[in-house]
N, C-alpha and C positions, 0 to 999 in steps of 0.2 A: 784142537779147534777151540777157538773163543768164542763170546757174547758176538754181539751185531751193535752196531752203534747206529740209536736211532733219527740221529740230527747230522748231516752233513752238508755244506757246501760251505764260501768264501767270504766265512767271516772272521773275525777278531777272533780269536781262542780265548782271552780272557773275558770278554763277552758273551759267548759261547757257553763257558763252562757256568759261567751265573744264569742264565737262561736255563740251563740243563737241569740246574741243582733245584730251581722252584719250581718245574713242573713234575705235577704226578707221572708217578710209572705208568698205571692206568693211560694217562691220553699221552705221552709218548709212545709205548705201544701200538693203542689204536693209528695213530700216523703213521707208522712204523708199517702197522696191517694195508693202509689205506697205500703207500705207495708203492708198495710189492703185490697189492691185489689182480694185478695184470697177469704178474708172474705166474701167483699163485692160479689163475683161471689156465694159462697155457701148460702148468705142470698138472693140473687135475685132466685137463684133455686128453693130454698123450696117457696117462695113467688107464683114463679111463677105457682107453682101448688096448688094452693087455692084461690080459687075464692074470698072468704071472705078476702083476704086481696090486692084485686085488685088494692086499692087507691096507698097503700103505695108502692106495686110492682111498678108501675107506677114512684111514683117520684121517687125511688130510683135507678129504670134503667135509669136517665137523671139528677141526682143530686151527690152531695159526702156525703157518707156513716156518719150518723149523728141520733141521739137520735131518737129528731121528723120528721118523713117523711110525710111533711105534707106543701101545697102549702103559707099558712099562714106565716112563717119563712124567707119567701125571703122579709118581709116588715121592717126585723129587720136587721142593718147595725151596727157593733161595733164602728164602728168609726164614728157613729155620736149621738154617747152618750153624752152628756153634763157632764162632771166632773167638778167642783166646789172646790176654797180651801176657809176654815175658817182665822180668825185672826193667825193662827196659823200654816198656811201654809200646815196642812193635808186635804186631798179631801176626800169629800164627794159626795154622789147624792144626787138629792131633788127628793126625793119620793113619789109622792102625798101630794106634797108642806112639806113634813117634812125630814131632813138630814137623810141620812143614809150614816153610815162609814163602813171602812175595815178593813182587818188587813192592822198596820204598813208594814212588808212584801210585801206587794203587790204593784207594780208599777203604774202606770196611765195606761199603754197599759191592763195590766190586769185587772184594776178595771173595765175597760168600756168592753172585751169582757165577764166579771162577771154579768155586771148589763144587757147586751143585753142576755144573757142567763136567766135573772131572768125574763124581759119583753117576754120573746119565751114562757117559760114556763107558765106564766099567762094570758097567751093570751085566748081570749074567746074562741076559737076550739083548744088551748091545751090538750092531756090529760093527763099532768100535774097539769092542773090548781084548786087551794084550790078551795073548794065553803063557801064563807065566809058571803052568802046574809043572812042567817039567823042568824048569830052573830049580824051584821050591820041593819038587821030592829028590833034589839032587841024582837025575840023572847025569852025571856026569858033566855041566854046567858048571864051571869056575869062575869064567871069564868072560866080562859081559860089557858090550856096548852098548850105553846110550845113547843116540845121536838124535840129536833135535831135542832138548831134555826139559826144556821150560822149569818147571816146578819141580819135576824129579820124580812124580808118585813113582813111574816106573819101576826106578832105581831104588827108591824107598821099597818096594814091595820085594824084592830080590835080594837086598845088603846084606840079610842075617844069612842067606844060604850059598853065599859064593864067596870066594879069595877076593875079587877085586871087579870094582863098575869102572870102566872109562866114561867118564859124562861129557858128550860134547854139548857145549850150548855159547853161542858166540855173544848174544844179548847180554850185553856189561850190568844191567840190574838184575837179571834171573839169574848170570852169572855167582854175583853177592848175594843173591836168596840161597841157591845152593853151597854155596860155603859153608853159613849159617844152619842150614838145613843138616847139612850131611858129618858138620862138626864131633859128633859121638863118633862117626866112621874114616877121621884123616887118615889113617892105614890100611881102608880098602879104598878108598877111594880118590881118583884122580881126575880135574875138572879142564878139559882142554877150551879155550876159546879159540875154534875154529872153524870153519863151514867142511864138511865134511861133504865131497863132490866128486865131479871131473875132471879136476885137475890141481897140481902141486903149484900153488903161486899166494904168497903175500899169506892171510887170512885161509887162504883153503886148501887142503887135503886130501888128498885122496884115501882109500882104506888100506891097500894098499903099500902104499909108503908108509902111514904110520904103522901099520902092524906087520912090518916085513920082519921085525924080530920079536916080535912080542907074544905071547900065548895069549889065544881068543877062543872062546866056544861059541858066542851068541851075540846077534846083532839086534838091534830093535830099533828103528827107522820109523820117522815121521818129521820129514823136512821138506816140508810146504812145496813139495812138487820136484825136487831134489832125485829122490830115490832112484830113479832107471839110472841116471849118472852116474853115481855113487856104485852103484852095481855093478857097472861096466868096466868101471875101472876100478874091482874090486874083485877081479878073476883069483886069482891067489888068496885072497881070503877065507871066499865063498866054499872053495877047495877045504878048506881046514875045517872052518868052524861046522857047528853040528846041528845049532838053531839058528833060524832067523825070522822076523817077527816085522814086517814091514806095510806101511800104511798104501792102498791105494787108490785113494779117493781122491788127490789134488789135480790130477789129470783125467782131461776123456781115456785115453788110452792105459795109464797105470797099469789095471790090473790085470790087463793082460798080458802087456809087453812083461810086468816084473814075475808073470806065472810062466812064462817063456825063457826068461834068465835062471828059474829058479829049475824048474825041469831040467832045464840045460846042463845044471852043477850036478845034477845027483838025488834034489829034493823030493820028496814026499812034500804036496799041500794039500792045502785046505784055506779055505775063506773064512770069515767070520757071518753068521746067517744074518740075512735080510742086508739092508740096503743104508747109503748115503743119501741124503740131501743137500750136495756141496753148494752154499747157497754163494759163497766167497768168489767162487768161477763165473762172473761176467759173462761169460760164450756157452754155460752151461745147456749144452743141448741134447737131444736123443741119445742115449734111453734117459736121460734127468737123475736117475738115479745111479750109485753108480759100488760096487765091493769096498767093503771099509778096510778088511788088515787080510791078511796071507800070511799064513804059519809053514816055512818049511822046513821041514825034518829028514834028519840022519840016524 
């Protein structure tokens, strides 16, 4: 999950982005506040009449309307990320002491509310956050997908304890950021530019076919609404591997249907605690809030 972007409709883009760059964070924010203030009154409504989401009602009537609603996020400050350049003048973060890059694209202001977004999200009462403890005390985790990879932290958190990451990420710049990124590990790791889905055609893959000979333990999915797919034609995999680590908040339905498929193989789950605010869903409607990740276990 990324930033929100607070200026849209049909203008010049290089006009645009000069508008963008002179005004304060401060009053684009506040407009930001002001045209989602609708939203924000019909999600404190339905909140307000259910007891079971008492927390989140709570911060959301005294905060601005954001993903996680959760007291935890006010210890994260964008602007006091540490950005870094190499010999070569491109910034990077040190990520649990290893580089992680961006796309070229991306500005300095952006990288650091990028990487304060990936810290919210990993935070230990995230529930967002991977559970990656049993990759890392090597239970038996060698072989590890990442699908949907963007930046990589994933893969970065898991590289020193396994043989080998498959990275899928089809975006041709986060593509080249992970190059770059994972350059100490070109022997475990392998970077497909694919969409990894429903079906074998052009650009996509199913799990299936790519790993009909390949050794896999672990899957880790977060492809913007993708995952039940992926799943389903991913029967023969799901049989093997021993984890799997899957986001599902980009649909109303996700996390259930994908707690349904996972039951089905054999799984032990578990959710991650508390709630989404998927603000990116247009139709987002009852319950508003919705399961972030599903860990299942072999």
């Amino acid at each position: 999950m990324g930033g929100y972007d607070y200026w849209e409709g049909n203008f010049d883009m290089t006009i645009l982005k000069k508008i963008k760059g002179i005004i304060p964070l401060c009053v684009k924010e506040k407009v930001w506040d002001l045209r989602h203030l609708s939203q924000k009154r019909k999600i404190l409504k339905y909140l307000s009449n259910n007891k079971k989401y008492e927390k989140e009602y709570l911060f959301l009537k005294n905060n601005r309307l954001s993903p996680y609603l959760y007291e935890y996020t006010k210890n994260y400050n964008w602007k006091e990320v540490d950005i870094k350049f190499d010999n070569d003048e491109r910034p990077f973060y040190l990520y649990k002491n290893k580089r992680m890059y961006f796309k070229k694209s991306m500005k300095v202001e952006h990288i650091k509310k990028y990487v304060s977004g990936i810290l919210q999200q990993e935070d230990i009462n995230s529930p967002h956050k991977y559970n990656t403890q049993r990759i890392i005390n090597n239970y038996n985790i060698q072989y590890v997908a990442d699908i949907g990879a963007a930046e990589g932290f994933f893969a970065l958190d898991v590289i020193d304890y396994v043989k080998k990451v498959y990275i899928f990420e089809c975006d041709g710049e986060w593509a080249e950021a992970l190059e770059k990124t994972f350059s100490p590990y070109t022997e475990k790791i392998e970077i497909i530019k694919k969409y990894v889905g429903g079906e074998d055609k052009e650009e996509n893959i199913t799990l299936d076919r790519f790993f009909e000979n390949l050794p896999l333990d672990c899957i880790k999915a977060d492809i913007e609404g993708a995952e039940v797919s992926m799943l389903n034609r991913g029967g023969q995999t799901l049989k093997k591997i021993l984890l799997a680590i899957i986001c599902t908040y980009h649909r109303q339905n996700d996390a259930k249907d994908i707690y349904n498929i996972l039951q089905k193989e054999g799984f032990k789950t578990s959710f991650t605690p508390g709630y989404i605010l998927f603000l990116y869903d247009k139709e987002l409607g009852a319950p508003r809030l919705r399961r972030g990740v599903i860990t299942g276990e072999k």
